[in-house]
Structure formats: structure tokens, C-alpha cells
DSSP file (Angstrom, degrees, kcal/mol; ACC not computed):
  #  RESIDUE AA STRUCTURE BP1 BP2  ACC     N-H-->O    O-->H-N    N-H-->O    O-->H-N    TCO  KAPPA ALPHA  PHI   PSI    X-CA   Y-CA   Z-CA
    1    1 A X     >        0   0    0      0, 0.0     4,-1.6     0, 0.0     6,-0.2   0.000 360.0 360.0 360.0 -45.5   11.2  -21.6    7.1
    2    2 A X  H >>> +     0   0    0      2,-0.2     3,-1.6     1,-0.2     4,-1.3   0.976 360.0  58.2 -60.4 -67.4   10.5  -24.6    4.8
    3    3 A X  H >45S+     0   0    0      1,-0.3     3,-2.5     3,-0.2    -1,-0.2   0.787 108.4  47.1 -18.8 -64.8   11.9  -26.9    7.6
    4    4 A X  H 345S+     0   0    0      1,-0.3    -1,-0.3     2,-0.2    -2,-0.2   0.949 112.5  52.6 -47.4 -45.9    8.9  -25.3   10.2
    5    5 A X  H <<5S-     0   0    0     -4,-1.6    -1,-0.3    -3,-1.6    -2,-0.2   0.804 118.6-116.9 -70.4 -22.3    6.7  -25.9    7.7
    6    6 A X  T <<5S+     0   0    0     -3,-2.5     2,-0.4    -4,-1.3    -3,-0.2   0.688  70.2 135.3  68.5  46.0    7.5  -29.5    7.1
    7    7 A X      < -     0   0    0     -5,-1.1     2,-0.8    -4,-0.2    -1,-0.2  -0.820  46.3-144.2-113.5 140.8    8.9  -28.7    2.9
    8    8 A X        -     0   0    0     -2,-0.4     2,-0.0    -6,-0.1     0, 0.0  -0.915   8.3-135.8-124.1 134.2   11.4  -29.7    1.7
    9    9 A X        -     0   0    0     -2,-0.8     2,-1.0     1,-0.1     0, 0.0  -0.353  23.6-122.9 -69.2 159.5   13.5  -27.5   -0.7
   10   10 A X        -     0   0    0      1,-0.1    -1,-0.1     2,-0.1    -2,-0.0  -0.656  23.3-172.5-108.0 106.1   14.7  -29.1   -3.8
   11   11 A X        +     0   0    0     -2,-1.0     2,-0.2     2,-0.1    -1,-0.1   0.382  40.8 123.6 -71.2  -3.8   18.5  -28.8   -4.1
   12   12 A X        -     0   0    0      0, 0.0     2,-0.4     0, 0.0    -2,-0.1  -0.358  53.7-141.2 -53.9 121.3   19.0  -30.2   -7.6
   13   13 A X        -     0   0    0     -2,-0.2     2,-0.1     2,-0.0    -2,-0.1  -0.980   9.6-141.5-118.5 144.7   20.6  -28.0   -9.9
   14   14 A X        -     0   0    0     -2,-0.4     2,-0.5    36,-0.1     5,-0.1  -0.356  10.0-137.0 -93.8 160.1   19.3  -28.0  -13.6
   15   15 A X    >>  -     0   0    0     -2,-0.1     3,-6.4     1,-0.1     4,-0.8  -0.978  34.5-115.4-122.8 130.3   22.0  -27.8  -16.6
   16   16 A X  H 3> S+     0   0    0     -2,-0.5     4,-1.4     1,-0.3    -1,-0.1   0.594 113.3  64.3 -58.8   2.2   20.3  -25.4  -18.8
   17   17 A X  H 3> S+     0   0    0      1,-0.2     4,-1.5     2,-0.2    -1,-0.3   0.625 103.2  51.8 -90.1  -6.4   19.9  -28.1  -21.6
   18   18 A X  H <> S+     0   0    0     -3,-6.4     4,-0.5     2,-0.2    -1,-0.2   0.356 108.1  44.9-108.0  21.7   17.8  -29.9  -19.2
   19   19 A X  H  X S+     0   0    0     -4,-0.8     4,-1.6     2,-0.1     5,-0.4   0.648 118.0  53.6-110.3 -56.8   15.2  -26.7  -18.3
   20   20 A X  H >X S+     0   0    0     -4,-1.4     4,-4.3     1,-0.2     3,-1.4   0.792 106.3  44.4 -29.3 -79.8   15.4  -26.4  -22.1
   21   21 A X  H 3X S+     0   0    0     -4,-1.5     4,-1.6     1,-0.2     5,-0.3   0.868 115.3  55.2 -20.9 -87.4   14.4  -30.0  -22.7
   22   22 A X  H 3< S+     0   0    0     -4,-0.5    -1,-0.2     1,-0.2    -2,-0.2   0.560 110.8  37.8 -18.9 -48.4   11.7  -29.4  -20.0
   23   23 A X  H X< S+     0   0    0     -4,-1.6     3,-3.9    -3,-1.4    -1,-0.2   0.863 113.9  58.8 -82.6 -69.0    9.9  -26.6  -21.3
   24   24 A X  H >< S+     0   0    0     -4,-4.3     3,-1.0    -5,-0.4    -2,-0.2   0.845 104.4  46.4 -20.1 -44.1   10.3  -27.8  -24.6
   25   25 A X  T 3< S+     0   0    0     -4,-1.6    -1,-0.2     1,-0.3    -2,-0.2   0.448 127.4  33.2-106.1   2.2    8.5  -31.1  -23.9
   26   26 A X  T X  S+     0   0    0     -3,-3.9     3,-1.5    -5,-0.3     4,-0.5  -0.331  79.2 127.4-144.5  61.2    5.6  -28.8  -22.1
   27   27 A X  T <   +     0   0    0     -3,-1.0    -3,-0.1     1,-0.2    -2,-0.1   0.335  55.8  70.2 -96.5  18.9    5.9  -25.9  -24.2
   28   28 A X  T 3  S+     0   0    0     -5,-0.1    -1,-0.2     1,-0.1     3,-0.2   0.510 110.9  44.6-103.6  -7.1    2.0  -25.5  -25.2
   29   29 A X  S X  S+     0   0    0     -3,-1.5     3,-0.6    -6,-0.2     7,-0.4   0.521  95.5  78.0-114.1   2.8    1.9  -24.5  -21.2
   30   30 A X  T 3   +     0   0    0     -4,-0.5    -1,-0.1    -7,-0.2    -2,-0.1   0.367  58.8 110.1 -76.1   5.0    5.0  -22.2  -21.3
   31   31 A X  T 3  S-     0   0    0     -3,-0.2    39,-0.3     1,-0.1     2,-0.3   0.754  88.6 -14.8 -39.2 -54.5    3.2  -19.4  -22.9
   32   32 A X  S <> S-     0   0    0     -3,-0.6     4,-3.5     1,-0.1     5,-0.2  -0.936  74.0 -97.6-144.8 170.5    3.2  -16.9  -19.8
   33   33 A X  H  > S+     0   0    0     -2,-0.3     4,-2.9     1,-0.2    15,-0.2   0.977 118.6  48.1 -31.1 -81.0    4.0  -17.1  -16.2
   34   34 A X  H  > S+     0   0    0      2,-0.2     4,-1.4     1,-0.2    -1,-0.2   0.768 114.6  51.0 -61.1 -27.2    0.6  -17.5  -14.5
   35   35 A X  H >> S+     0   0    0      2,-0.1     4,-1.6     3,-0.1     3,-0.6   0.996 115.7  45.0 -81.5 -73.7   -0.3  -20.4  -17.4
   36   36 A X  H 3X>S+     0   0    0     -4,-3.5     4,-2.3    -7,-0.4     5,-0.9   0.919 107.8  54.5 -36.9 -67.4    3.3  -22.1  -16.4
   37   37 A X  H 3X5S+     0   0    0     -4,-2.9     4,-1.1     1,-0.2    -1,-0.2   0.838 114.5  39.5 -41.7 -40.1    2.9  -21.9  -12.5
   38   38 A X  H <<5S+     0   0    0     -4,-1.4     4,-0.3    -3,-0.6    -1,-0.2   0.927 118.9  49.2 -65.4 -40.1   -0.6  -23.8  -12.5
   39   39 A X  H >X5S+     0   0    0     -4,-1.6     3,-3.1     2,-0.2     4,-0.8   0.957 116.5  40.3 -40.9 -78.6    0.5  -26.1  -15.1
   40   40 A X  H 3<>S+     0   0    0     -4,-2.3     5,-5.3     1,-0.3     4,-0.3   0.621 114.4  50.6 -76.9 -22.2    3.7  -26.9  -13.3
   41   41 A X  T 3<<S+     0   0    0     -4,-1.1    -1,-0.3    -5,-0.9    -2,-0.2   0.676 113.0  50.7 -73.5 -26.4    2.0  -27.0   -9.6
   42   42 A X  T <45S+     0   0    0     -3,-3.1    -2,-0.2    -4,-0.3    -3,-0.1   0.395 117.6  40.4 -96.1 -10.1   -0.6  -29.6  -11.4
   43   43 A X  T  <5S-     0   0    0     -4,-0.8    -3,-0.2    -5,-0.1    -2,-0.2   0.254 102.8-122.7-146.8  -7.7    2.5  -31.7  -12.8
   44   44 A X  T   5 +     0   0    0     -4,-0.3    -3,-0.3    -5,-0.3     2,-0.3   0.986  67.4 147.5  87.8  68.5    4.7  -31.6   -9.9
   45   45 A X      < -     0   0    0     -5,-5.3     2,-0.4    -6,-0.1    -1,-0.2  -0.807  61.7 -75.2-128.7-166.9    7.4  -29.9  -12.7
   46   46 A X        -     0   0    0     -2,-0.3    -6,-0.1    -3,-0.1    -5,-0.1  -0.541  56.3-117.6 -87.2 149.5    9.9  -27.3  -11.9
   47   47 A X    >>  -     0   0    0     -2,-0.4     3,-1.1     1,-0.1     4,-0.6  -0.356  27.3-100.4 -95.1 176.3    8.3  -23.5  -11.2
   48   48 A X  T 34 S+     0   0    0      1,-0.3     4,-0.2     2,-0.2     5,-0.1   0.450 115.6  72.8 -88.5   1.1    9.0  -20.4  -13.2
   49   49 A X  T 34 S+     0   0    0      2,-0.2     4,-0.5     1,-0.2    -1,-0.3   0.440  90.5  55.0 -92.3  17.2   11.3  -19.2  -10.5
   50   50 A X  T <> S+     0   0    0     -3,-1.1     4,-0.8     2,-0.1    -2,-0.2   0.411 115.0  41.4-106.2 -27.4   14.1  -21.8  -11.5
   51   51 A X  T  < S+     0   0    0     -4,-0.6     4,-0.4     3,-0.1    10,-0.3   0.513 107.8  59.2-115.9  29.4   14.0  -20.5  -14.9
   52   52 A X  T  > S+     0   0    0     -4,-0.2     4,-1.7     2,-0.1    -2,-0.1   0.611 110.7  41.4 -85.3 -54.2   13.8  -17.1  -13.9
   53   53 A X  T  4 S+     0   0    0     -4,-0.5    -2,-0.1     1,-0.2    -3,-0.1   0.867 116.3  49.9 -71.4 -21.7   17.1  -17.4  -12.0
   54   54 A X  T  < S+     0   0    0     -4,-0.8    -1,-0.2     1,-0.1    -2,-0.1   0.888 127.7  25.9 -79.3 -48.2   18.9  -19.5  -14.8
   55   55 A X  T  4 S-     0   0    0     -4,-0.4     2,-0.9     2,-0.1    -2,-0.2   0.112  98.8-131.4 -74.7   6.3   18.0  -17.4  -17.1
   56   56 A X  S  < S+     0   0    0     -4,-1.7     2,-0.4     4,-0.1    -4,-0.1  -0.404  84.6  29.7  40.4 -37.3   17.4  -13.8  -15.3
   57   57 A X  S  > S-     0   0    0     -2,-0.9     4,-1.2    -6,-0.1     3,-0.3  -0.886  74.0-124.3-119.6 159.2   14.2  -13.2  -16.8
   58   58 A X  H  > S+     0   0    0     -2,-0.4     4,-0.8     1,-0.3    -1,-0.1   0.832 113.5  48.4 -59.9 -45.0   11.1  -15.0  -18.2
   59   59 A X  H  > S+     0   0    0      2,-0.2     4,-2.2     3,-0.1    -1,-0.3   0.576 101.3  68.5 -77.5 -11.7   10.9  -13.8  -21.4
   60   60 A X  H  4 S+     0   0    0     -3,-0.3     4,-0.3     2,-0.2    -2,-0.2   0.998 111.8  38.8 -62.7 -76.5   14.9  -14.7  -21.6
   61   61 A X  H >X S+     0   0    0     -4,-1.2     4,-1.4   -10,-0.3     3,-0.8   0.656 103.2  59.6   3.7 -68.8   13.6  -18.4  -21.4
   62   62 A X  H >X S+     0   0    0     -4,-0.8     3,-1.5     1,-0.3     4,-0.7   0.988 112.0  51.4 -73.3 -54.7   10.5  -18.4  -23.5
   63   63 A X  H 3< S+     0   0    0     -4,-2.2    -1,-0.3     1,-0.2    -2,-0.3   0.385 101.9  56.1 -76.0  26.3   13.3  -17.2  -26.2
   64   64 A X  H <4 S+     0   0    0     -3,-0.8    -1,-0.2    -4,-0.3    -2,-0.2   0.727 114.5  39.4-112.6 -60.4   15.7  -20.0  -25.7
   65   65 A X  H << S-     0   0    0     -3,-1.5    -2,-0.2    -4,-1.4    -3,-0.1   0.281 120.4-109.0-110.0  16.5   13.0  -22.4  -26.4
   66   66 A X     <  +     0   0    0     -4,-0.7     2,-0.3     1,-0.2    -3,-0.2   0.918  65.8 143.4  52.0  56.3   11.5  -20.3  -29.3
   67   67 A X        -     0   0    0     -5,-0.5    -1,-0.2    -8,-0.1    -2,-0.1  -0.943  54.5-100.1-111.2 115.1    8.1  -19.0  -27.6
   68   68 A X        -     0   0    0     -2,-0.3     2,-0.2     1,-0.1    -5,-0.0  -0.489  22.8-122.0 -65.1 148.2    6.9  -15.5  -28.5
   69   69 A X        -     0   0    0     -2,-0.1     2,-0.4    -6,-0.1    -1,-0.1  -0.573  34.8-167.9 -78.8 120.2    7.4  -12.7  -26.3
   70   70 A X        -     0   0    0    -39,-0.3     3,-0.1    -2,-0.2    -3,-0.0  -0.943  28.3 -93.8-111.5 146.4    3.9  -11.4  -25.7
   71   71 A X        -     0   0    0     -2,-0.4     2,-0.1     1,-0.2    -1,-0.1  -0.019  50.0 -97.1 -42.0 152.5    3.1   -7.9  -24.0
   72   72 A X        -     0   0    0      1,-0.1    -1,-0.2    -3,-0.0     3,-0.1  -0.143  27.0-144.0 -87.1 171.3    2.6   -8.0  -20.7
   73   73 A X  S    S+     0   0    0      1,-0.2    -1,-0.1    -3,-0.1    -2,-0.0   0.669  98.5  53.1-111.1 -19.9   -1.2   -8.2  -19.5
   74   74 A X  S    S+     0   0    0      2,-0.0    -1,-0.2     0, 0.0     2,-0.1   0.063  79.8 111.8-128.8  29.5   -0.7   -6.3  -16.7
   75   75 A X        -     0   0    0     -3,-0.1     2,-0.4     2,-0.0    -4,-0.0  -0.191  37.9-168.1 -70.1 172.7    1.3   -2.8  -18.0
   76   76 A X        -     0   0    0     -2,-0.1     2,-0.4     2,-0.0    -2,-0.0  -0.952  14.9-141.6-158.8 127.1   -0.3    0.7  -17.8
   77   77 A X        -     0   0    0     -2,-0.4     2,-0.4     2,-0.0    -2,-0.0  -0.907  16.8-163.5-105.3 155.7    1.4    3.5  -19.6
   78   78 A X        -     0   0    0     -2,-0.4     2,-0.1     0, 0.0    -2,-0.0  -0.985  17.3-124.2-154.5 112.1    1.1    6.5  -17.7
   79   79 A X    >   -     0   0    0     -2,-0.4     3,-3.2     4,-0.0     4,-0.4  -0.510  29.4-112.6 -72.9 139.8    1.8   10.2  -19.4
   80   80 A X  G >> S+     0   0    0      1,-0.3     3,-2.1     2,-0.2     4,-1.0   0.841 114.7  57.8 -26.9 -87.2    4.7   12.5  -17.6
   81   81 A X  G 34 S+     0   0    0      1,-0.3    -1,-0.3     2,-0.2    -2,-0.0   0.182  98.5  40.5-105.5  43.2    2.1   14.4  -16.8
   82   82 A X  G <> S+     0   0    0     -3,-3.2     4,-0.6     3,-0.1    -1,-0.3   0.021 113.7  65.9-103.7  27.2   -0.7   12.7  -14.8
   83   83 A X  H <> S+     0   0    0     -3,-2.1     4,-2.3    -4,-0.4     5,-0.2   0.805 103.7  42.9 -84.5 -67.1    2.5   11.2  -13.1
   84   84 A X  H  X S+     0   0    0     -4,-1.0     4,-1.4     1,-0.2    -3,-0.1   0.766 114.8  52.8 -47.5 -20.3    3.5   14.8  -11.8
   85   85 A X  H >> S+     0   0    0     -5,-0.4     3,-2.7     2,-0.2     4,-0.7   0.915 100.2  55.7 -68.7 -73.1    0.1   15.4  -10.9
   86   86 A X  H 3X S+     0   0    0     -4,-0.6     4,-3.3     1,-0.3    -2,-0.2   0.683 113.4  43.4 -15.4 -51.8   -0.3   12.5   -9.0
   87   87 A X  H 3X S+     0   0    0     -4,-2.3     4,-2.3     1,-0.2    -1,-0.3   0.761 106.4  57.6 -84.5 -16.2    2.7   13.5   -6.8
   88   88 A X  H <X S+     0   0    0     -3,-2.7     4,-0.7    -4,-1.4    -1,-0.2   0.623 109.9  45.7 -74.1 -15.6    1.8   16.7   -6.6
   89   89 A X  H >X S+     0   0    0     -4,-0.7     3,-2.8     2,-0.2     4,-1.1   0.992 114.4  49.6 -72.5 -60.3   -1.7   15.4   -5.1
   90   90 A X  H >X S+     0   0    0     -4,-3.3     3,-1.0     1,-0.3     4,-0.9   0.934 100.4  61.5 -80.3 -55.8   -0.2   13.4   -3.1
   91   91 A X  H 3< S+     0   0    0     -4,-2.3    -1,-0.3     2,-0.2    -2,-0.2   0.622 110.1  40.7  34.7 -82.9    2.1   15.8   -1.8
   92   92 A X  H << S+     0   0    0     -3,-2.8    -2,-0.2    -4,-0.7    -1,-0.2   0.810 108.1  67.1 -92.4 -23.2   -0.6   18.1   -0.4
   93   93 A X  H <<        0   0    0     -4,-1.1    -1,-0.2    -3,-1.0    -2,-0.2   0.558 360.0 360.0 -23.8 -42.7   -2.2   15.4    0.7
   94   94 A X     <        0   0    0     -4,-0.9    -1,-0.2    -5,-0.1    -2,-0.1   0.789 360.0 360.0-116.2 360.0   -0.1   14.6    2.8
């Protein structure tokens, strides 16, 4: 798919002291995700899915390099029961 596109993938594997090092040395943009991606699209750097995979998660990362874990921005808590409701709507609905 990159090929069709004319991209080329980058094929470089990182040694986790050097995503460390990285983040580190732009860690005022390592805050969240969406902050990182623009930052790191604007700076030609490496995107949050290369330390996502090195690290299985994001927030695994941010503590590596000793960033607090902040609540997510985009949760919802949802009580048992307007869950069962819900399904029960949909359900007849359907």
C-alpha cells in the first residue's frame, strides 16, 4: 500500500534507550498522544505508534521517561444499568 502511494516505510529499528533518549529530549511534547503526533509530524520525529509497539502501551512509555499518566479525555463511565437499557432498546428496535 505505501509502495502505490509512493511512501516509503521506515525499517529502522529503535533500541529502547534510543526512543527513551528521544522522548526525553522532546518531552514538554510527550504529554498525550494527540500533542505527540502533531509535534512529531511537524519535526519529522518518530510517531506514537513506534512507542506504542515497543512499549505495548502509551502510558507504558510516558512512564519510562517519567511523564504523568493523565486520565484519558475521552472516557465515559456508563452505569450497569443504562448499559442494559440501552440493549434492551436496541433489542426491540431492532
Amino acid at each position: 500500500m505505501k509502495a502505490a502511494l509512493g511512501l516509503r516505510g521506515n525499517k529502522r529499528r529503535y533500541s529502547e534507550k534510543e526512543l527513551i533518549n528521544i522522548a526525553k529530549e522532546h518531552k514538554k511534547h510527550f504529554t498525550s498522544k494527540r500533542n505527540w503526533i502533531e509535534y512529531a509530524l511537524e519535526n519529522n520525529l518518530l510517531t506514537d505508534i513506534v512507542y506504542i509497539n515497543h512499549f505495548e502501551f502509551w502510558n507504558n512509555a510516558k512512564k519510562v521517561i517519567d511523564i504523568p499518566i493523565t486520565k484519558g479525555t475521552n472516557t465515559k463511565k456508563y452505569k450497569k444499568e443504562d448499559i442494559e437499557k440501552n440493549h434492551r432498546q436496541i433489542a426491540t428496535d431492532v
